[in-house]
C-alpha positions in Angstrom: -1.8 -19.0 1.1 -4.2 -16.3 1.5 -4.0 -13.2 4.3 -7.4 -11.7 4.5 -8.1 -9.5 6.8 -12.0 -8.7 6.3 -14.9 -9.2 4.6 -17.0 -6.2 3.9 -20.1 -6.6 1.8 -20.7 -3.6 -0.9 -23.7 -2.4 -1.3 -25.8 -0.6 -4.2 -24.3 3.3 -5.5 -23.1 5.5 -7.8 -19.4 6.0 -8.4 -18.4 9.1 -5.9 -15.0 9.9 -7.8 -16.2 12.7 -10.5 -12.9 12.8 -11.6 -13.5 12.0 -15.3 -10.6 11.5 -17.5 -8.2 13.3 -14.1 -8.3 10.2 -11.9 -8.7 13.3 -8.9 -11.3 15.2 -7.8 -11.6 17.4 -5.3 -12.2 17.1 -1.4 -15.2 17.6 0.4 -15.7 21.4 1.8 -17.0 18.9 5.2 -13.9 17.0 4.9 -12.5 16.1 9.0 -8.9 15.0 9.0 -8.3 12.2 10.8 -5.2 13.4 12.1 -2.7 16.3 11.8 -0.2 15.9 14.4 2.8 13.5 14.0 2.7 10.6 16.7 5.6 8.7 18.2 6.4 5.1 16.1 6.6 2.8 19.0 8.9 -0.6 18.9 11.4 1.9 16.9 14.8 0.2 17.1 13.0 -3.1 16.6 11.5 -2.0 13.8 14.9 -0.7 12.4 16.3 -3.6 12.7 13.2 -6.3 11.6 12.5 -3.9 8.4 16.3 -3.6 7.7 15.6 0.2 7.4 18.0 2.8 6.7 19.2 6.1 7.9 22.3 7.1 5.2 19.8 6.7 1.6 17.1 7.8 -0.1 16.0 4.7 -2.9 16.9 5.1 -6.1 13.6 3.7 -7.4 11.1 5.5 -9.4 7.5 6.4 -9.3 5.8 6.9 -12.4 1.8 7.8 -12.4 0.0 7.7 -15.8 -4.1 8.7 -16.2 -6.3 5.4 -17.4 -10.0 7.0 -18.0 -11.2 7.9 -14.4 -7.8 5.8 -12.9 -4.5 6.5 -12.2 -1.9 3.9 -13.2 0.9 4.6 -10.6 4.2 2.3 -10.7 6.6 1.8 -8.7 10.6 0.6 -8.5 10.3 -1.5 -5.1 13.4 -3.8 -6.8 15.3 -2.7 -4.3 18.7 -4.2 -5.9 16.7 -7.7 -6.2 16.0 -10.5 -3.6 18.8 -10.9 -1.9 20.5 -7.7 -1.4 17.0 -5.8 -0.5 17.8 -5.6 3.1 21.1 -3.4 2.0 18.7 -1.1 -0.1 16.3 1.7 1.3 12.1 1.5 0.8 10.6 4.1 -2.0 7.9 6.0 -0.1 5.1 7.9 -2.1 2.0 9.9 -1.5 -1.2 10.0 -3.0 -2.1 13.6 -4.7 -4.9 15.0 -7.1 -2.0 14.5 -9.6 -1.2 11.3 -9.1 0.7 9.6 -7.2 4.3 11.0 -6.6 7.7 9.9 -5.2 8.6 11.1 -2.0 12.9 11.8 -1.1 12.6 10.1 2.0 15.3 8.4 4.0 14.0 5.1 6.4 14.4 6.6 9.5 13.5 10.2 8.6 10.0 8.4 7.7 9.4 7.6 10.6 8.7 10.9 11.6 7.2 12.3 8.5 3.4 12.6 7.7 4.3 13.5 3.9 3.9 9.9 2.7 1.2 7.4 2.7 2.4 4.2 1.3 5.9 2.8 1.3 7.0 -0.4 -0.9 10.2 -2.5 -0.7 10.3 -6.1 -3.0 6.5 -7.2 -2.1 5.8 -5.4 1.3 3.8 -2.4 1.4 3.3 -0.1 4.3 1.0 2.7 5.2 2.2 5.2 7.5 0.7 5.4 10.9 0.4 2.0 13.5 3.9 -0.1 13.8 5.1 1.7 10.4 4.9 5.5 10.6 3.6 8.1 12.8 0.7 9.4 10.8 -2.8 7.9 10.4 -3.5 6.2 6.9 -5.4 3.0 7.3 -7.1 0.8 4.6 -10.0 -1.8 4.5 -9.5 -4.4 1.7 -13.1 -5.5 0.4 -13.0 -9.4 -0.1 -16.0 -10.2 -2.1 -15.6 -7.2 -4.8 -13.9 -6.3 -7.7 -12.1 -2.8 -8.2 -14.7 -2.2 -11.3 -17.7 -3.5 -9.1 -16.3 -0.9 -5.7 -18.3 2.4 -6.8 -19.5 3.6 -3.2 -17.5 3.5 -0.1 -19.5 0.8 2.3 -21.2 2.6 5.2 -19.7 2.6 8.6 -16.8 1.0 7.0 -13.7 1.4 9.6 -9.8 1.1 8.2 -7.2 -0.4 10.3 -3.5 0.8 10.6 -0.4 -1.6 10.3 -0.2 -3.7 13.5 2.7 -6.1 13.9 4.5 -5.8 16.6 3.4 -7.5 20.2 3.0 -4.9 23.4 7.1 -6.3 24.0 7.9 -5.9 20.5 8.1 -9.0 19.1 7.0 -9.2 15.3 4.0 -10.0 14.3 4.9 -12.4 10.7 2.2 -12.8 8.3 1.6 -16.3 7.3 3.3 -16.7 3.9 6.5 -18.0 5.7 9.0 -15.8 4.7 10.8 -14.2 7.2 10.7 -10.8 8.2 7.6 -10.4 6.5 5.4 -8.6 8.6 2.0 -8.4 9.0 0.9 -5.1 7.2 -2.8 -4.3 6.7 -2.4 -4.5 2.6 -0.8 -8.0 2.8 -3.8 -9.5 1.1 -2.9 -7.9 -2.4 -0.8 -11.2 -2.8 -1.1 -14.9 -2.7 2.4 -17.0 -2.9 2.0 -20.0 -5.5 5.0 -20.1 -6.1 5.6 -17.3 -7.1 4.1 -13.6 -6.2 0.3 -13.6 -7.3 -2.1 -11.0 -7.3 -5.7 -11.6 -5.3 -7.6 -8.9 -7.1 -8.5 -7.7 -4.1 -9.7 -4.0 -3.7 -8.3 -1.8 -1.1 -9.9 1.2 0.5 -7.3 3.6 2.0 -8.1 6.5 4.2 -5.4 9.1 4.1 -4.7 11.7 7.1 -7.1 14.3 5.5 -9.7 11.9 6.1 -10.0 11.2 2.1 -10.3 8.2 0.5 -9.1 6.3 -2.5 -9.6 2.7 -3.8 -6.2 0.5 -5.0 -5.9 -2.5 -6.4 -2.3 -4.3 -7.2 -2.2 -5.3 -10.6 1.0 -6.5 -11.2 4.1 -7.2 -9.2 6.0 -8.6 -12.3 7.4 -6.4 -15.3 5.8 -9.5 -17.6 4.3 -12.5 -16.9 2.0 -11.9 -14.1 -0.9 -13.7 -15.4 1.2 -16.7 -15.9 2.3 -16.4 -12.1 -1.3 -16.2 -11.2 -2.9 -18.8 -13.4 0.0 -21.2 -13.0 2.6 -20.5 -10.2 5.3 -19.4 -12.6 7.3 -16.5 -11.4 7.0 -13.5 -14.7 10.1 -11.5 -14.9 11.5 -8.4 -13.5 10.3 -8.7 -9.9 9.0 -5.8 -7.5 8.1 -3.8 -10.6 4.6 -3.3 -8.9 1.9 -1.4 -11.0 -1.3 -0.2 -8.9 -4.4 0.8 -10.2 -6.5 3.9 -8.1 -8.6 6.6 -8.2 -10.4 9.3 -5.1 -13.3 8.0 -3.7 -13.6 11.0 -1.7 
């Protein structure tokens, strides 16, 4: 089962993250936000409800961001008490800074009026906040037919799409893995379910509010054993332990 959402072709360039051995580098003078006001979350009791959020917790799990070369290495708790009591636990929200990427004390529902996070993670959905999942802007492009190590250069006129699952009458939108309650977010391509939860490989392009952009790939979503879980449809262990790899494009 495979979500893909588009096919961008990457052209010919030179890496545009100077970062070095930081993983960051600064942004443009030119730089344009893409947006700085917060906008109203439509569908919002539906989406409370669908997404099991929460108004009375922050989640106990952790981020931790290390430096790989020019790469952060940013991982993240999204156990969220296991399986089947993750609809009783909150989602860890984070946002992506020159140092890394760091945890953001968040309740559900106050999210949904906060621009100070970009990507939210609960077992193995991810969010970005703006569309159906937060009122800011962040969108992403995932680039089908490259690797992380082959994506130096952002592809020109390259456009990045919020979360969009719910229906003008606010029915959810389900991606097609089966599971319920699993909605269609704009990252849902980072997986593949044989199984067990496999990791395509793809690259991901995602455009913050301040109009920057970083490149992310999911490397693992098991604590050990992923590569058996991709090469042979055996679940690894520890679940929801999901590791990214990313560094600033822009």
């Amino acid at each position: 089962m495979m979500r893909a959402l588009a096919v961008f072709l990457i052209g010919c360039g030179s890496p545009s993250n100077e970062a070095g051995e930081t993983g960051a580098s600064a942004p443009p003078a030119d730089q344009e936000p893409v947006c700085e006001e917060a906008s109203e979350v439509t569908c919002v009791d539906d989406l409370i409800l669908d997404l099991s959020l929460h108004n009375d917790a922050v989640s106990a799990g952790s981020v931790r961001t290390t430096v790989s070369g020019s790469d952060f290495l940013t991982d993240i708790d999204a156990t969220a008490g296991g399986y089947s009591n993750a609809t009783q636990n909150p989602w860890v929200y984070l946002r992506f800074t020159d140092d890394g990427a760091e945890k953001v004390e968040l309740d559900d529902e106050a999210a949904l009026e906060s621009m100070d996070w970009d990507l939210a993670a609960r077992r193995f959905i991810i969010r970005l906040n703006g569309g159906s999942s937060g009122p800011s802007c962040v969108g992403a492009a995932t680039i089908l037919e490259s690797s992380y190590d082959a994506l130096t250069a952002i592809p020109e006129g390259l456009s990045y799409g919020t979360d969009d699952y719910y229906t003008p009458d606010c029915t959810l939108i389900n991606d097609s893995s089966g599971l319920p309650d699993s909605p269609q977010v704009v990252l849902g391509s980072w997986w593949t379910y044989p199984g067990c939860v496999a990791t395509s490989g793809y690259p991901h392009l995602i455009q913050t509010a301040d109009g920057r952009v970083l490149k992310m790939v999911v490397e693992a979503y098991y604590a050990t054993g992923q590569e058996t879980c991709n090469d042979a449809g055996i679940p690894g262990e520890g679940s929801a332990n999901l590791s990214i790899r990313w560094t600033w494009m822009q």
